[in-house]
mmCIF file as gemmi writes it, N, C-alpha and C atoms, coordinates in Angstrom:
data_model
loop_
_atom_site.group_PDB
_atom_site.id
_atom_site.type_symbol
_atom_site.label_atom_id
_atom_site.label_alt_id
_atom_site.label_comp_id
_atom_site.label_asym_id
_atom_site.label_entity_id
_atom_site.label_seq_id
_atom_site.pdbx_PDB_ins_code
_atom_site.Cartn_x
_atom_site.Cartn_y
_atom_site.Cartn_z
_atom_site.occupancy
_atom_site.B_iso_or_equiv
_atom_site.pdbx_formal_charge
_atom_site.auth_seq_id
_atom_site.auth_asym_id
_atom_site.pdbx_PDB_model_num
ATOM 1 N N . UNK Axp A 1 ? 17.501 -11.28 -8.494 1 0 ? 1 A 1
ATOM 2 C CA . UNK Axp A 1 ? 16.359 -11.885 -7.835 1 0 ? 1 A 1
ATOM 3 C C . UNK Axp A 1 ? 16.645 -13.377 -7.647 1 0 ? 1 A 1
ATOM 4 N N . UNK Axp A 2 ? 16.481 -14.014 -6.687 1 0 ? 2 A 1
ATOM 5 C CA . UNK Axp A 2 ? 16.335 -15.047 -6.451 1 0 ? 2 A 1
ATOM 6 C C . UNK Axp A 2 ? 15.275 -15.973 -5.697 1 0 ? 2 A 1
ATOM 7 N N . UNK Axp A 3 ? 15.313 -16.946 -6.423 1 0 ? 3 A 1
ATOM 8 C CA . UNK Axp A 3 ? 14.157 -17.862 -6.556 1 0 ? 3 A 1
ATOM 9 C C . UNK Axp A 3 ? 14.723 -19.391 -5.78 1 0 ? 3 A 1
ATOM 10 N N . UNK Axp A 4 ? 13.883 -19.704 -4.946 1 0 ? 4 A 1
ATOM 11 C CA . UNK Axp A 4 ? 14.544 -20.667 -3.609 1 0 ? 4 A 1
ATOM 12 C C . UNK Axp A 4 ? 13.025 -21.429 -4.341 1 0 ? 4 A 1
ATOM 13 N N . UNK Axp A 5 ? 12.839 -22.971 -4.824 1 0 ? 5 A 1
ATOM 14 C CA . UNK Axp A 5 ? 11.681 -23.536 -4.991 1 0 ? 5 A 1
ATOM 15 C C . UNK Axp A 5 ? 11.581 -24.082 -4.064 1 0 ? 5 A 1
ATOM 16 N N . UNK Axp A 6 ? 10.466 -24.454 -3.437 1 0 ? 6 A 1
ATOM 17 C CA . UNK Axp A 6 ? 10.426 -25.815 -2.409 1 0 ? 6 A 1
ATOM 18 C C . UNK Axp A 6 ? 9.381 -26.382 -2.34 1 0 ? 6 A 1
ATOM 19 N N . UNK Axp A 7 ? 9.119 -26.156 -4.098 1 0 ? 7 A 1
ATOM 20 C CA . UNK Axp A 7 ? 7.404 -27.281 -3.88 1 0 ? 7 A 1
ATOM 21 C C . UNK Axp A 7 ? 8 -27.247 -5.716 1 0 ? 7 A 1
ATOM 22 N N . UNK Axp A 8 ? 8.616 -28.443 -6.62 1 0 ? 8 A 1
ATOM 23 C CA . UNK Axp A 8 ? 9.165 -28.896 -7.771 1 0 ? 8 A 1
ATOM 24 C C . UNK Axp A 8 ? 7.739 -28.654 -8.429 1 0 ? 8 A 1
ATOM 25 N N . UNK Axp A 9 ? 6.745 -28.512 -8.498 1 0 ? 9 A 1
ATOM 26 C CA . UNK Axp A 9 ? 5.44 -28.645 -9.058 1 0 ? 9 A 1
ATOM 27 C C . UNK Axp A 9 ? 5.015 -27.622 -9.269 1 0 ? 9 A 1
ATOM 28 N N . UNK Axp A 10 ? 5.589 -26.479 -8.269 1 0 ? 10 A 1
ATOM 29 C CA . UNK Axp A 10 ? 5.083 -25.389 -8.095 1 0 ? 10 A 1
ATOM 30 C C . UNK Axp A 10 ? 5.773 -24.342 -8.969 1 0 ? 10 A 1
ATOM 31 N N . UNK Axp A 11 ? 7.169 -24.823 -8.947 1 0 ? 11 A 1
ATOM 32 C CA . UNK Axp A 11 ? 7.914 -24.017 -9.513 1 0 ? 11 A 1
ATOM 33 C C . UNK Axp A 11 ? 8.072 -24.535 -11.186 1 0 ? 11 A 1
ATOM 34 N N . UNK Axp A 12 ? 7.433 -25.767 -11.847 1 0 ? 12 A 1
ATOM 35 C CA . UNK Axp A 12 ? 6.76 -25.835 -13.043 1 0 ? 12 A 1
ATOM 36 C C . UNK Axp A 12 ? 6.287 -25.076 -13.426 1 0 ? 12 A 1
ATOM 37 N N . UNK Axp A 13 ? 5.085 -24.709 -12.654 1 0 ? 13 A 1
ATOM 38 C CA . UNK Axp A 13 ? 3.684 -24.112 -13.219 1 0 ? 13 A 1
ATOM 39 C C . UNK Axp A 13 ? 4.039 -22.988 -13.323 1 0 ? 13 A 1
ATOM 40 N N . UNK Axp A 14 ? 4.983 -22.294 -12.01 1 0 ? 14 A 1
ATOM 41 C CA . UNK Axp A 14 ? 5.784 -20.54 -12.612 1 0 ? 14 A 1
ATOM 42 C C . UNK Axp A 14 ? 6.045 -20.843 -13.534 1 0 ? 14 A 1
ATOM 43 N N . UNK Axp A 15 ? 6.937 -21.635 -13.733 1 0 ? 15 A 1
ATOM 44 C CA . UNK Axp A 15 ? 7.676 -21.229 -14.872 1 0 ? 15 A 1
ATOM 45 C C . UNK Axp A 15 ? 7.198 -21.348 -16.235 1 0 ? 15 A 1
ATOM 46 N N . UNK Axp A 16 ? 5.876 -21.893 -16.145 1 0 ? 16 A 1
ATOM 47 C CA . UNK Axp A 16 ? 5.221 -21.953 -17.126 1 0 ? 16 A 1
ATOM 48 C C . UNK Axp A 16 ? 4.33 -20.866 -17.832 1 0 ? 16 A 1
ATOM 49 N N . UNK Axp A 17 ? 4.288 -20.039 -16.981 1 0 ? 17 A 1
ATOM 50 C CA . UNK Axp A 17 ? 3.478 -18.331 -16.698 1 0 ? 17 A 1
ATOM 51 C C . UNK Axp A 17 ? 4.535 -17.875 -17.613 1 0 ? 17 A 1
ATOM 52 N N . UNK Axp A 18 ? 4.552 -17.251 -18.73 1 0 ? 18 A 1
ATOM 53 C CA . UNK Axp A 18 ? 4.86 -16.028 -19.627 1 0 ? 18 A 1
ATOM 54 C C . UNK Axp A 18 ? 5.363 -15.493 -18.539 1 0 ? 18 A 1
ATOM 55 N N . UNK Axp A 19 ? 6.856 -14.686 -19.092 1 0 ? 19 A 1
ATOM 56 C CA . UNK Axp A 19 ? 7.837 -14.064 -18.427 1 0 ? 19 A 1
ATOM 57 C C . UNK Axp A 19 ? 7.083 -12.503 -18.221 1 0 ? 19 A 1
ATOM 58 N N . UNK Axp A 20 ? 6.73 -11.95 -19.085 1 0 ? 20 A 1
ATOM 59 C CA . UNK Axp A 20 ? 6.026 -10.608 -19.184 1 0 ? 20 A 1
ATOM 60 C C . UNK Axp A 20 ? 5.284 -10.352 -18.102 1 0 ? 20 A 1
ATOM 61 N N . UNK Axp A 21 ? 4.122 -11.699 -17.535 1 0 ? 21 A 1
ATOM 62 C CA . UNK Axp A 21 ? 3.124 -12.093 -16.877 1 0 ? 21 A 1
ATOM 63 C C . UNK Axp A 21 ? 3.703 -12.375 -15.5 1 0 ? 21 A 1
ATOM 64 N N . UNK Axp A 22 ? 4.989 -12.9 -15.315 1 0 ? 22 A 1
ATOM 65 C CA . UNK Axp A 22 ? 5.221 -13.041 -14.137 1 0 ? 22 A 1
ATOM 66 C C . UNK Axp A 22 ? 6.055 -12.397 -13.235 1 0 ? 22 A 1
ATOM 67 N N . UNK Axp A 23 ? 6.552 -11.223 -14.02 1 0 ? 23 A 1
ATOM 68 C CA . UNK Axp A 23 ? 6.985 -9.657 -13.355 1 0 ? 23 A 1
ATOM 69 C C . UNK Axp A 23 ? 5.878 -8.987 -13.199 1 0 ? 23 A 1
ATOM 70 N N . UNK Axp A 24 ? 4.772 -8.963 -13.937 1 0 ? 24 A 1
ATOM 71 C CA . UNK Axp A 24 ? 3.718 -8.018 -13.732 1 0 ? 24 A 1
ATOM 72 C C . UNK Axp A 24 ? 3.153 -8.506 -11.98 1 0 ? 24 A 1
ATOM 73 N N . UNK Axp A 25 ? 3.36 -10.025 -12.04 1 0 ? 25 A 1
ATOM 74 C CA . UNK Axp A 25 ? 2.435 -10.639 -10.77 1 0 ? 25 A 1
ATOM 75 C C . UNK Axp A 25 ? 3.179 -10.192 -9.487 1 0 ? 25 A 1
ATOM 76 N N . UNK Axp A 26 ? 5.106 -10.537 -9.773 1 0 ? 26 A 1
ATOM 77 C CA . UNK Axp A 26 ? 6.438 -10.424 -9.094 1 0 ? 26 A 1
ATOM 78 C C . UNK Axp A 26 ? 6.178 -8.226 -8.431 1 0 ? 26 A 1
ATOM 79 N N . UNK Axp A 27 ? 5.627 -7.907 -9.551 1 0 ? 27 A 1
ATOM 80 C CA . UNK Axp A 27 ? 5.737 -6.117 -9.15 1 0 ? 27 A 1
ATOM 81 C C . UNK Axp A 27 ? 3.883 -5.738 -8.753 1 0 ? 27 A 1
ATOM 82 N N . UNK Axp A 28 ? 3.164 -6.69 -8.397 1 0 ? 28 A 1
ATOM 83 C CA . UNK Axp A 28 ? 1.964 -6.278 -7.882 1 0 ? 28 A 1
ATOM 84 C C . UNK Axp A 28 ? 1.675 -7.199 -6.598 1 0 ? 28 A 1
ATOM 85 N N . UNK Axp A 29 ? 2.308 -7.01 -5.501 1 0 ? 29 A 1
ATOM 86 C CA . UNK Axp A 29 ? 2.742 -7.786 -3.989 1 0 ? 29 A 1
ATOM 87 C C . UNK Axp A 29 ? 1.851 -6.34 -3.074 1 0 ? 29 A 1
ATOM 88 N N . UNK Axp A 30 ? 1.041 -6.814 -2.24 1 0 ? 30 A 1
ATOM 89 C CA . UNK Axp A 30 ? 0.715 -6.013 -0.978 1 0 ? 30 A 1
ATOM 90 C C . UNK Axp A 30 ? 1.483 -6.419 0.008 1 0 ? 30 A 1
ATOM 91 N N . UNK Axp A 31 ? 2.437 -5.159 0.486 1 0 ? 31 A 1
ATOM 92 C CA . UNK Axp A 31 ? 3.031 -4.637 1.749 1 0 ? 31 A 1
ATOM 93 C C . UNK Axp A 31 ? 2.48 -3.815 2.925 1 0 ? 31 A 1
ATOM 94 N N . UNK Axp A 32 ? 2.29 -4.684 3.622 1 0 ? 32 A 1
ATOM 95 C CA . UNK Axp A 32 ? 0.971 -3.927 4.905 1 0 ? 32 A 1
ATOM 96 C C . UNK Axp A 32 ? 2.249 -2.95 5.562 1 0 ? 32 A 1
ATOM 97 N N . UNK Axp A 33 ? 3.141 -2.384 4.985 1 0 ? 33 A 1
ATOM 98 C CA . UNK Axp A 33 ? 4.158 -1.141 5.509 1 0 ? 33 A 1
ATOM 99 C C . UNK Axp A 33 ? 4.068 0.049 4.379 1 0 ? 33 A 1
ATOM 100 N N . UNK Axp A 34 ? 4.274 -0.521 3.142 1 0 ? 34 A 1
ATOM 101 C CA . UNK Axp A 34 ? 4.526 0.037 1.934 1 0 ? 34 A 1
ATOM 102 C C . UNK Axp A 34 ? 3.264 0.355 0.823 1 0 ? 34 A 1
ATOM 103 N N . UNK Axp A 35 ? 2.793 -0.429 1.423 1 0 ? 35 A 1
ATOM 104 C CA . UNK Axp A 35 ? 1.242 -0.951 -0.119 1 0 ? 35 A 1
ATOM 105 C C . UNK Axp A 35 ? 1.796 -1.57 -1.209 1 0 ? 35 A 1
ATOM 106 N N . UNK Axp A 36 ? 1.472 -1.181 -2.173 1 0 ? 36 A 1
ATOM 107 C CA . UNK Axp A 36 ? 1.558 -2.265 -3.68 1 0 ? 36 A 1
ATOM 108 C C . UNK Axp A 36 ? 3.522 -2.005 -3.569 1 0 ? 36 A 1
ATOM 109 N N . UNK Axp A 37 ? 4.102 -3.274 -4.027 1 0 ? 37 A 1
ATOM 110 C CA . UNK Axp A 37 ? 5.459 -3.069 -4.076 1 0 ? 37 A 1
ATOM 111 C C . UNK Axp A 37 ? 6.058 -4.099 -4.742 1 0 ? 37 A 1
ATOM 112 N N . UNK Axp A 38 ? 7.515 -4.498 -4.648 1 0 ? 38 A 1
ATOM 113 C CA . UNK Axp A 38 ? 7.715 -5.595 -5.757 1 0 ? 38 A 1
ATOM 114 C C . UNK Axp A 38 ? 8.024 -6.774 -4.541 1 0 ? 38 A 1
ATOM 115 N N . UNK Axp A 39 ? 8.001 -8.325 -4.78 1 0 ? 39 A 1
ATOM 116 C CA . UNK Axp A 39 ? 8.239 -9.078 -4.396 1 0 ? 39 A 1
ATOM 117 C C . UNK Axp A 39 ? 10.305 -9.887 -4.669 1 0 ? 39 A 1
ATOM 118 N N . UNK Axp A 40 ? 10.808 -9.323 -3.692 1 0 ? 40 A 1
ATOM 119 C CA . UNK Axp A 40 ? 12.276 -10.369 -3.866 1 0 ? 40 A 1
ATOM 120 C C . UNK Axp A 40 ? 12.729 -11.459 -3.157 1 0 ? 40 A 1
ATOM 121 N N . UNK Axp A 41 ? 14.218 -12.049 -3.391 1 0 ? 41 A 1
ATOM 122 C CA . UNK Axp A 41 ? 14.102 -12.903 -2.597 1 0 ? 41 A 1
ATOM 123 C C . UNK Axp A 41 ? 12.677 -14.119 -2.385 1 0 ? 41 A 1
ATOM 124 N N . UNK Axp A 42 ? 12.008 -14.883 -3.197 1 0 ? 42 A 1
ATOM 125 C CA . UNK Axp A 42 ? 10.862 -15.38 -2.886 1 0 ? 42 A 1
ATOM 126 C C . UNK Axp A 42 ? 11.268 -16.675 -3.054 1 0 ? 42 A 1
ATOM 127 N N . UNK Axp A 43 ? 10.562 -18.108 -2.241 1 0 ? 43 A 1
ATOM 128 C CA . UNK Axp A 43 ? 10.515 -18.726 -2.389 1 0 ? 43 A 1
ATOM 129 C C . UNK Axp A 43 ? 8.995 -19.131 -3.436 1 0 ? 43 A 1
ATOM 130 N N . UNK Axp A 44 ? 9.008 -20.239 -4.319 1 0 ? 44 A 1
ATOM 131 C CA . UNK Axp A 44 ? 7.893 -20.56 -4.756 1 0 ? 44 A 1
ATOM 132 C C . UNK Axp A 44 ? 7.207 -21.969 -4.092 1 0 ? 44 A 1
ATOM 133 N N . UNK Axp A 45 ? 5.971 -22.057 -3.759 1 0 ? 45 A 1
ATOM 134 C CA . UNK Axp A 45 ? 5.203 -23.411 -3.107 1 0 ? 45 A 1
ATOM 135 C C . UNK Axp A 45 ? 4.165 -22.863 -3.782 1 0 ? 45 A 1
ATOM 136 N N . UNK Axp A 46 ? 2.898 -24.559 -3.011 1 0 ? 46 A 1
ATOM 137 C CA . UNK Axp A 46 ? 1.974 -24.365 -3.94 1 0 ? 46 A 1
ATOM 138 C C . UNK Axp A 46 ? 0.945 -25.267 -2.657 1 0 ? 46 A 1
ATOM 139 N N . UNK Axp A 47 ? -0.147 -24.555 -2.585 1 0 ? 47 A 1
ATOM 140 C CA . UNK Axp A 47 ? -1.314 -25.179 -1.753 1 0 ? 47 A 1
ATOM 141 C C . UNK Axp A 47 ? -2.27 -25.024 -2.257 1 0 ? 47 A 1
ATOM 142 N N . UNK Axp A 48 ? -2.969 -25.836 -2.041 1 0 ? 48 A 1
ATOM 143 C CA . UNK Axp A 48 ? -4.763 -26.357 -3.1 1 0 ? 48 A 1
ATOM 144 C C . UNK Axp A 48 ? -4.236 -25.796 -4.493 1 0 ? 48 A 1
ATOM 145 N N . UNK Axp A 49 ? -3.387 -26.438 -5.019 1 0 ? 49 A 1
ATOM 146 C CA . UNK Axp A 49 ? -3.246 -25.653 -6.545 1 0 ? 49 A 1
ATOM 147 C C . UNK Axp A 49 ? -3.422 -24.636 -6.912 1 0 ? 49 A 1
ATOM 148 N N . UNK Axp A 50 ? -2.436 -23.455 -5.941 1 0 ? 50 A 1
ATOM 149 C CA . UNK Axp A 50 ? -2.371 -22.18 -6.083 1 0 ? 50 A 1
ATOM 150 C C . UNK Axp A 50 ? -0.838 -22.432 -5.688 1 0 ? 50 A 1
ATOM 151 N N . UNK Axp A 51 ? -0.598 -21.226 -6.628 1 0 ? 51 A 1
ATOM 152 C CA . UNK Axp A 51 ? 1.293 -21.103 -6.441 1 0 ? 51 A 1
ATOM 153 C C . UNK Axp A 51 ? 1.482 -19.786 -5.267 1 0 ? 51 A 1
ATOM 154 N N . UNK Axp A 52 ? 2.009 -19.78 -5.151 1 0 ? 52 A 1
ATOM 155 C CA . UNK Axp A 52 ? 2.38 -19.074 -3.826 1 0 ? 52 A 1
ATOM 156 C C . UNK Axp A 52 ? 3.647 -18.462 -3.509 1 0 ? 52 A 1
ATOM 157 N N . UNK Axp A 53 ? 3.707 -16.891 -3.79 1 0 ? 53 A 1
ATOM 158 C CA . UNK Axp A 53 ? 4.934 -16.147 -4.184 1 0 ? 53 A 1
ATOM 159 C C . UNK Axp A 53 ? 5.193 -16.331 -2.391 1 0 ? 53 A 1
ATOM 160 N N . UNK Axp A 54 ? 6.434 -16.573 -1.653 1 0 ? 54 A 1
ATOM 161 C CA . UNK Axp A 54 ? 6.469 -15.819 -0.572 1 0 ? 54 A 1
ATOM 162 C C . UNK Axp A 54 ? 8.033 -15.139 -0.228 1 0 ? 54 A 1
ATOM 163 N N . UNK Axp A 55 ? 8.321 -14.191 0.061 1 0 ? 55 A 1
ATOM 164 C CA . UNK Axp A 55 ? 9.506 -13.423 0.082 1 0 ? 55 A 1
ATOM 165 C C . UNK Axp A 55 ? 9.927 -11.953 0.994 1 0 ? 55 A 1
ATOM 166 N N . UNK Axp A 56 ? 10.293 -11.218 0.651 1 0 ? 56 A 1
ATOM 167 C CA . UNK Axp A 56 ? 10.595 -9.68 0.927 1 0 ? 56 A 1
ATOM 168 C C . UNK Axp A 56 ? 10.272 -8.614 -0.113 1 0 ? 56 A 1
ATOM 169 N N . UNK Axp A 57 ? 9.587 -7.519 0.809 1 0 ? 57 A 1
ATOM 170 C CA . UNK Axp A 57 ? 9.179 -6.302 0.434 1 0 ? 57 A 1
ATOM 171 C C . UNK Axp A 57 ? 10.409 -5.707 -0.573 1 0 ? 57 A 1
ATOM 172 N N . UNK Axp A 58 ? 10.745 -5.666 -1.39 1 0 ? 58 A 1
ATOM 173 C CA . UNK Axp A 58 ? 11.469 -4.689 -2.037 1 0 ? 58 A 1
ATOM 174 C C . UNK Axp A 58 ? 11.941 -3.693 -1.097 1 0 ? 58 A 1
ATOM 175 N N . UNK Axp A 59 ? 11.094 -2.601 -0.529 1 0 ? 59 A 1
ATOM 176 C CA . UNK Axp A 59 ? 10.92 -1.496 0.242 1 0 ? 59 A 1
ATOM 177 C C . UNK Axp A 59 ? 11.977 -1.469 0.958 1 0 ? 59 A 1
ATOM 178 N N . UNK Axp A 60 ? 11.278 -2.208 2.316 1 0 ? 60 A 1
ATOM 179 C CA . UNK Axp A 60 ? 10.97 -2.22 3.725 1 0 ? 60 A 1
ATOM 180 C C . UNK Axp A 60 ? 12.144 -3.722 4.152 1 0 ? 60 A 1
ATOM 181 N N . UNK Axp A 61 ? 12.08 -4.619 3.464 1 0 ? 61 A 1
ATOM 182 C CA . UNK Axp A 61 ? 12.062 -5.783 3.553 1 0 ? 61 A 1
ATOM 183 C C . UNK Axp A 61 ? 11.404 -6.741 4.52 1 0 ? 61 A 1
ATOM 184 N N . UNK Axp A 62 ? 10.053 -6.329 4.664 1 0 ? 62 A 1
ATOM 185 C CA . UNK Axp A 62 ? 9.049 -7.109 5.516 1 0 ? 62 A 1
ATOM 186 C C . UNK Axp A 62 ? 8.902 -8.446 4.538 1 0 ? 62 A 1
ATOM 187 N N . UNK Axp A 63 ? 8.226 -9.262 5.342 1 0 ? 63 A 1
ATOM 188 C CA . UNK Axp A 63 ? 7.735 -10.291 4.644 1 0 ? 63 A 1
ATOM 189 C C . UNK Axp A 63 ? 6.572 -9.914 4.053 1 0 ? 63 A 1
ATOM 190 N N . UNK Axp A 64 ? 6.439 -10.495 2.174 1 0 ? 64 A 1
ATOM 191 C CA . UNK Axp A 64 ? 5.301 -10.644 1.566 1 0 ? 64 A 1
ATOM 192 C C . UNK Axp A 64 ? 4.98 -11.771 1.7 1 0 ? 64 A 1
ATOM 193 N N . UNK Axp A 65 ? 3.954 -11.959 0.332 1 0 ? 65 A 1
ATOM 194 C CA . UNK Axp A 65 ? 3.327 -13.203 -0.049 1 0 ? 65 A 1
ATOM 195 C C . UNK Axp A 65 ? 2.592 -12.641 -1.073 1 0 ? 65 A 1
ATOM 196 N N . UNK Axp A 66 ? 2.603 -13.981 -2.294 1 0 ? 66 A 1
ATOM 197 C CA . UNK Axp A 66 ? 1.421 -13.192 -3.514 1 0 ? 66 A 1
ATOM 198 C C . UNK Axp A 66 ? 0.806 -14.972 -3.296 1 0 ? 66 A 1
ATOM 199 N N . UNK Axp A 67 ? -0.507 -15.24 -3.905 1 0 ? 67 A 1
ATOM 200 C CA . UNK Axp A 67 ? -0.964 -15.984 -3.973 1 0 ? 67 A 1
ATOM 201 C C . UNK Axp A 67 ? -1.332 -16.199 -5.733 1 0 ? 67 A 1
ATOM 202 N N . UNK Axp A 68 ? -1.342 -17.122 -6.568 1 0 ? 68 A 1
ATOM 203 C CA . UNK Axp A 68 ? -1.294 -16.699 -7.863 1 0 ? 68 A 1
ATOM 204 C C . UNK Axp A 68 ? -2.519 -18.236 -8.371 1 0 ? 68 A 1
ATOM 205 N N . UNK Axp A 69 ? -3.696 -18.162 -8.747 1 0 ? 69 A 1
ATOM 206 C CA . UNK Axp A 69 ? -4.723 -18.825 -8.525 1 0 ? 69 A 1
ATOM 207 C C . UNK Axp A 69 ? -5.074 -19.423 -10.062 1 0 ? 69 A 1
């Protein structure tokens, strides 16, 4: 898996999320092809102080996004 940051603040606060906690978030991604699926490939950012998974479907490889609040 790889992790591309492009918000340094953002990718703090992941990494500050319990590892356990942030596969559970990483494997609960909506895929409008697939439904619930895992998130790869993601970059991490962060808007109004929400982190912001965005990447590829596991699946399909559509584009996701998780929003993490």
């Amino acid at each position: 898996m790889t992790i591309k940051p492009t918000d340094q603040l953002a990718k703090k606060r992941w990494e500050a999320i319990p590892g356990d906690v942030r596969k559970k978030l990483e494997d609960n991604v909506f895929c409008s092809s697939c439904g619930v699926t895992t998130i790869v490939n993601y970059e991490v950012d962060s808007t109004d102080f929400m982190i912001i998974l965005k990447g590829s479907c596991k699946t399909c490889n559509g584009q996701v996004a998780r929003v993490i609040d």
